[in-house]
Every structure is written in C-alpha cells, then in structure tokens.
N, C-alpha and C positions, 0 to 999 in steps of 0.2 A: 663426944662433941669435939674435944679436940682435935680427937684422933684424925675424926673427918675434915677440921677444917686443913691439919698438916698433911693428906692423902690430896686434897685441894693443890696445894701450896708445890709437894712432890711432881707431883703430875703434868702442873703448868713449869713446873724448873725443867723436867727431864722433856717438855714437848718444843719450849725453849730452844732448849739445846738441839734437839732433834730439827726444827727448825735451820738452825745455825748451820747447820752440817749438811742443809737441803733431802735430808731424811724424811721424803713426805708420809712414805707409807709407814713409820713409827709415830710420826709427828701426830695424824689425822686423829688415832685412836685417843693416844693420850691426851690428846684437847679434847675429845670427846668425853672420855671418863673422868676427866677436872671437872668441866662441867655441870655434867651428871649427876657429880660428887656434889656441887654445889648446889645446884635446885635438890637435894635431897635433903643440906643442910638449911635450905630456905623453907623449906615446909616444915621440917623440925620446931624451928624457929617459930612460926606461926603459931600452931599449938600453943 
C-alpha cells in the first residue's frame, strides 16, 4: 500500500518535471500511470 501510494507521488514529481522542461511526450505517460496508480489504490481502498 505504501508502495503504491510512493509510485503515486514518483510519478506525478518526475511528470512534474517533465512538464517543466515542456517534455510532453515523457510528461503524458507518467500522469497517465500516476493515475492509474491511483484509482487502483482507490479500489484497494474500498474493499
């Protein structure tokens, strides 16, 4: 659980960044897979 919610937290820093740097095509993926990360820890959750 943690794991995923720091994979969460990595993701949105280095998409962040990627951002910053006008890096769209790095950028897209990793908000994507923050995300992801997240509604998979929201169902977790639910449970």
């Amino acid at each position: 659980m943690l794991a995923l919610t720091l994979g969460v937290a990595v993701t949105q820093f280095l998409a962040a960044g990627c951002w910053w740097r006008r890096n769209w095509l790095a950028a897209v993926p990793l908000n994507l897979a923050g995300f992801t990360l997240w509604w998979v820890i929201e169902a977790l959750l639910v449970r």
